[in-house]
VOGU-3710 file (C-alpha; in Angstrom, 3 decimals, decimal comma):
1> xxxxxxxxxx> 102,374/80,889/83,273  99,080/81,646/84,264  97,841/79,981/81,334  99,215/76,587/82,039  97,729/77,162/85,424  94,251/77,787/84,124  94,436/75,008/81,208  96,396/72,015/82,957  94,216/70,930/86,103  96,750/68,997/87,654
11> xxxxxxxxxx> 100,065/70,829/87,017  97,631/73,933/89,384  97,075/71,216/92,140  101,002/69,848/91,629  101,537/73,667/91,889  99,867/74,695/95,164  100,495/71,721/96,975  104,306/73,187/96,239  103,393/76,560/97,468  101,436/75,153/100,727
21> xxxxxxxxxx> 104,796/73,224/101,222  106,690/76,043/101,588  104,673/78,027/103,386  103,340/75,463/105,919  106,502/73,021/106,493  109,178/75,800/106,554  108,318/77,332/109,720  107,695/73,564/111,648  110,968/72,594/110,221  112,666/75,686/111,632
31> xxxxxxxxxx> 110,644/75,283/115,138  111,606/71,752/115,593  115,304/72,724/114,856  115,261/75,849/117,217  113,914/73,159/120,144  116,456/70,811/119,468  114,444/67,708/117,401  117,436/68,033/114,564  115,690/64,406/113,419  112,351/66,467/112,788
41> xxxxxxxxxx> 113,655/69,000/111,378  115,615/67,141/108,496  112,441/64,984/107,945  110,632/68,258/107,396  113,814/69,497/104,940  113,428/66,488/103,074  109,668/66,336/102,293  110,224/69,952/101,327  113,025/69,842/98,887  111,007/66,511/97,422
51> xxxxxxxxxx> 107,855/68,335/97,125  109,627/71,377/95,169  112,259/69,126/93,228  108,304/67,646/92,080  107,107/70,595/91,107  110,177/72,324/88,990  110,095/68,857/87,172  106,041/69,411/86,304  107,109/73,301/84,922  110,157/71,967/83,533
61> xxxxxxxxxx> 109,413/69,274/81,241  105,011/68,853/81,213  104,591/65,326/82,571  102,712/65,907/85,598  101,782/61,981/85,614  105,063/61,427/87,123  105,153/64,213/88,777  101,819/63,431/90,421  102,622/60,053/91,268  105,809/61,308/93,056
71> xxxxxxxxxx> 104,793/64,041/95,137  101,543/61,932/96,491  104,364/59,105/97,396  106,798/61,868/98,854  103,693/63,233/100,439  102,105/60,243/102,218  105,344/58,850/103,235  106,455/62,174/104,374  103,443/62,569/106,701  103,643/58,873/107,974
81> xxxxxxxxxx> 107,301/59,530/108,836  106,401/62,634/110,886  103,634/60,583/113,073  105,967/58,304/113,674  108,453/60,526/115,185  106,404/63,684/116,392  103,383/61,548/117,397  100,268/62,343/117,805  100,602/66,412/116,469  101,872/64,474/113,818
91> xxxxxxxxxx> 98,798/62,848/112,381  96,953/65,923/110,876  99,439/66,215/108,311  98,662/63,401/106,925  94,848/64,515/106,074  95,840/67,106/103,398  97,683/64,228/101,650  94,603/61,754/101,477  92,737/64,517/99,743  95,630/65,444/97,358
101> xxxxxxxxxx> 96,587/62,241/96,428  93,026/61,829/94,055  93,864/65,181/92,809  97,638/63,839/91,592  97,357/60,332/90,694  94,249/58,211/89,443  92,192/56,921/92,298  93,097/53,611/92,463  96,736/54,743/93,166  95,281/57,063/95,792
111> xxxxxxxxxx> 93,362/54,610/97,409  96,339/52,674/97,544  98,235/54,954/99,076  95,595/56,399/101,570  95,060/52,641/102,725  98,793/51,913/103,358  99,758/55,378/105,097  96,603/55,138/107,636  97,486/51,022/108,537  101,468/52,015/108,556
121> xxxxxxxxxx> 100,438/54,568/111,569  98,186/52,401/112,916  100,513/48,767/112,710  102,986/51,355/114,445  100,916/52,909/116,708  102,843/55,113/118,784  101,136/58,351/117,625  98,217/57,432/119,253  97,452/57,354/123,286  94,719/54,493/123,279
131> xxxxxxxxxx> 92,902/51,440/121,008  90,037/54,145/120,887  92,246/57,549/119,348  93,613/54,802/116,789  90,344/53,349/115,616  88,851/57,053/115,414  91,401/58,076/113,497  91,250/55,394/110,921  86,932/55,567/110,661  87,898/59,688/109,821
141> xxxxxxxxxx> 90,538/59,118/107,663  88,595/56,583/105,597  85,478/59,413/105,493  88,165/62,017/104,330  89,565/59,536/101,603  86,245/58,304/100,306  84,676/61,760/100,344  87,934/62,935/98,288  87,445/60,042/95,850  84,021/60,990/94,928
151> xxxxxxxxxx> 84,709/64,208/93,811  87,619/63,790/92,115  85,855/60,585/90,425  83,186/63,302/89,552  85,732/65,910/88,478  87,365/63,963/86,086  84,153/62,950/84,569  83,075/66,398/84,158  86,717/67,801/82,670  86,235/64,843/80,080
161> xxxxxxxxxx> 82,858/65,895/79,139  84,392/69,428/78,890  87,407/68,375/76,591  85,109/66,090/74,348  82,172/68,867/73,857  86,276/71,709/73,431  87,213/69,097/70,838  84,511/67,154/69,061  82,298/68,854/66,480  78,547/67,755/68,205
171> xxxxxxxxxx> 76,736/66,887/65,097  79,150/64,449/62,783  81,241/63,283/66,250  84,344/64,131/64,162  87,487/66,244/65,898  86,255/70,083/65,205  88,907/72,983/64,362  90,753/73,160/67,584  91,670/69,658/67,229  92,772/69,511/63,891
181> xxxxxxxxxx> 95,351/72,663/64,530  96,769/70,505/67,480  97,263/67,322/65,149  98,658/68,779/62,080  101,204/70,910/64,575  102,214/67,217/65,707  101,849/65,844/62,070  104,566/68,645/60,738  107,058/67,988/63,627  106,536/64,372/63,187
191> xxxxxxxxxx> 107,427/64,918/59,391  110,257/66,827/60,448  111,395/64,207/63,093  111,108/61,007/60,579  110,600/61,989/57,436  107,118/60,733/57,075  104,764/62,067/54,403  101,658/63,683/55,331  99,315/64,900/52,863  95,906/67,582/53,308
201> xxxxxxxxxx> 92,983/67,123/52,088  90,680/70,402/52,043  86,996/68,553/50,682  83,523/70,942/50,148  80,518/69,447/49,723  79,178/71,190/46,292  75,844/73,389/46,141  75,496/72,684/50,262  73,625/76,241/51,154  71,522/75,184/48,171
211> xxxxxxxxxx> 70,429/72,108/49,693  69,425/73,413/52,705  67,568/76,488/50,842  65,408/73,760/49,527  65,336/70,999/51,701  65,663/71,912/55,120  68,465/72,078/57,619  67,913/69,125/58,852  68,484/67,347/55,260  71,852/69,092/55,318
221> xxxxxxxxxx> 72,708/67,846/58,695  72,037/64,423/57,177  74,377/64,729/54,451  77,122/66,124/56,800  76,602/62,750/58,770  76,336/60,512/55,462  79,626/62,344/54,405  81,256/61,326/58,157  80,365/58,011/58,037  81,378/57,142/54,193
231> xxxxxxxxxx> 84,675/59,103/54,689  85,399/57,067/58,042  84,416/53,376/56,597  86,866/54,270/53,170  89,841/55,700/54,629  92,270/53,987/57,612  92,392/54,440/61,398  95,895/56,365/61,045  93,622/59,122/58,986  91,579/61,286/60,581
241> xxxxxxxxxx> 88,953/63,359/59,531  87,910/67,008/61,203  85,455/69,483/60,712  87,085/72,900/59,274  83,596/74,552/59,523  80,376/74,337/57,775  80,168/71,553/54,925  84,258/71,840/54,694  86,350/69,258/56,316  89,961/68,270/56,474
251> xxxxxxxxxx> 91,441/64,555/55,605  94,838/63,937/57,190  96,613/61,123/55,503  99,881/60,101/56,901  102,345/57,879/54,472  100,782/58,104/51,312  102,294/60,601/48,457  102,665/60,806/44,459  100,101/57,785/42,814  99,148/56,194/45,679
261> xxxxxxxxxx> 97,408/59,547/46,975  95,785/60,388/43,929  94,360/56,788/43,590  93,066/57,297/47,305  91,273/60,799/46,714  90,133/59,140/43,315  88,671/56,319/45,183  87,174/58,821/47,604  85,848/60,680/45,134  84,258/57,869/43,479
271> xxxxxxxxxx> 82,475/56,334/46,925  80,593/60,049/47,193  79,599/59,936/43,782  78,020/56,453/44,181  76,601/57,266/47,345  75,985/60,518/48,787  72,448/62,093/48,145  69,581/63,708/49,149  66,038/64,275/47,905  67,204/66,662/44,834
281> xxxxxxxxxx> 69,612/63,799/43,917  73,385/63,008/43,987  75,947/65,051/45,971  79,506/65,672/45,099  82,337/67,406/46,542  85,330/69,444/45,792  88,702/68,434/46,875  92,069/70,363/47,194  95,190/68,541/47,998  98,923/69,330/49,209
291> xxxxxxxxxx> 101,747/67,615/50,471  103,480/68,881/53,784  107,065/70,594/52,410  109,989/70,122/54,014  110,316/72,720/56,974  107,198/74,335/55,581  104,452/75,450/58,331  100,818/74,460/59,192  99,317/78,049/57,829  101,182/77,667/54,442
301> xxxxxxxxxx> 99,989/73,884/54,467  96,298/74,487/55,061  96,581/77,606/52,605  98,069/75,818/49,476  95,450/73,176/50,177  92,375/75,979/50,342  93,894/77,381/47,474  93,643/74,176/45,162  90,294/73,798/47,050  88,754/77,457/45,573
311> xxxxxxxxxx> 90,568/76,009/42,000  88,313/72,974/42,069  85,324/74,849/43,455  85,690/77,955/40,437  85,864/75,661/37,710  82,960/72,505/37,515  82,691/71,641/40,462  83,121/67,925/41,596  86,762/67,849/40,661  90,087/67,051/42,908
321> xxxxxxxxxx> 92,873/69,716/42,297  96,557/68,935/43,416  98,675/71,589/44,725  101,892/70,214/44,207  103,012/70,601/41,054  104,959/66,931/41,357  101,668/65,269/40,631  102,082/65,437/37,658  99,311/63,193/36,366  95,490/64,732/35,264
331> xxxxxxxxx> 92,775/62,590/34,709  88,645/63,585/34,021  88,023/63,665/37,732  91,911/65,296/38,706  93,484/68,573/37,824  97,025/69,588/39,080  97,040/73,059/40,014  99,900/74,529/41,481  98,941/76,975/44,420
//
């Protein structure tokens, strides 16, 4: 629980603007029933059971989008309706809600919603005692709602600089290791849903700590890029590439299986031969290959593939090793291993 709190910004906010519910509507909706304003009351009720029907539905099933969207709605609406029947007390409600609403839905929602709760109240007008309370209300409720939108323009900005720098190795601008577990958990179900093939490919660029022994860092770095960039313009947008760590990476290749995938890490393997180098001369990699299994899981995926990977790597180098033993076809460049 208090892991999805700390990780998923908006299910926290979805989650104490439940608790501040309960807490601060409950005892106005029992005060305004005890003084005999039933009317009140069941307004209160009813923005209370919406805002907690809201929030069991964000625990429940994940999408706080929705969830967001409806408790800023149930929210605004909520505080409208009480100004229109309490009056005047009424109309601080409804300044927790113009904050909130940024914080729930994007901001062009929340603007939206801000503008047409503050001109409902004021086209209705009988929460406030003169032209003057009216027009003050509105200049403060516009400060409160474009104060709000800054910072939760400048707090989204900031959590997607956070996620990019969590999820995006800062050197090749490929998905790093965290990314890659996420998208191969959704590649297996996704096998396991339709059926789809996915195949792993573990690659290691040969001699690398000798390279930057002898050349510099900052050569290697280069030929971590070059490697990025030849990968990305000879494989397709439904692959993706990730950094496993160092000079290893990880292909993902969705729909390919049996000939066609050897003739695409062939091809691969080919490009980097033709292209890759550095001031000692060409550089080659290692590549080791499996097929997701049927009801078979990530770990055992990735280790079958590392497996055929140290296979390649202990022999000459420069090679592609299979570990399924269903391809079934060797070549110079290809060795079926079965790991």
């Amino acid at each position: 629980m208090l892991h999805r709190l700390r990780n998923d910004f908006r299910l926290s906010i979805i989650t104490l603007l439940g608790a501040s519910a309960i807490l601060g509507i409950t005892p106005f909706a029992v005060l305004r029933f005890l003084q005999g304003n039933p009317f009140a009351a069941a307004i209160d009720l009813t923005i209370l059971t919406g805002i907690s029907a809201g929030v069991v539905y964000a625990w429940r099933t994940g999408d706080t989008r929705r969830s967001g969207l409806f408790l800023a709605l149930v929210a605004c609406s909520g505080a409208v309706l009480v100004g229109f029947v309490v009056g005047e007390p009424g109309l601080f409600w409804l300044y927790p809600c113009l904050v909130t609403t940024f914080f729930l839905t994007s901001p062009r929602i929340a603007v939206t919603l801000n503008v047409l709760s503050i001109l409902a109240l004021m086209v209705h007008g009988g929460a406030f005692r003169s032209p003057v309370q009216m027009w003050s209300f509105a200049a403060t409720a516009a400060v409160v709602s474009a104060c709000a939108y800054v910072f939760a323009r400048r707090n989204q900005n900031q959590r997607r600089r956070l996620e990019h720098l969590a999820t995006v190795d800062p050197l090749t601008g490929v998905k790093n290791r965290r990314s890659m577990d996420e998208e191969l958990q959704m590649a297996a179900a996704n096998a396991e849903r339709t059926g789809l093939s996915y195949a792993l490919a573990l690659l290691d660029i040969d001699h690398f700590k000798k390279i930057n022994d002898e050349y510099g860092h900052s050569v290697g770095d280069q030929v971590l890029t070059d490697l990025v960039t030849l990968i990305d313009q000879n494989t397709r947008k439904s692959d993706q590439l990730f950094r496993y760590g160092g000079e290893e990476f990880v292909l993902l290749l969705p729909g390919v299986d049996g000939a066609d995938l050897e003739a695409v890490m062939g091809h691969l393997q080919q490009v980097l031969r033709r292209h890759m180098k550095h001031p000692g001369g060409p550089v080659t990699a290692s590549f080791g290959v499996a097929l997701l299994r049927h009801g078979e899981t990530v770990e055992s995926w990735i280790a079958r593939a590392d497996d055929a990977l140290y296979q390649a790597k202990a022999g000459s180098r420069d090679r592609i090793v299979f570990a399924d033993v269903l391809m079934a076809v060797a070549s110079p460049s290809a060795c079926v291993g079965s790991a």
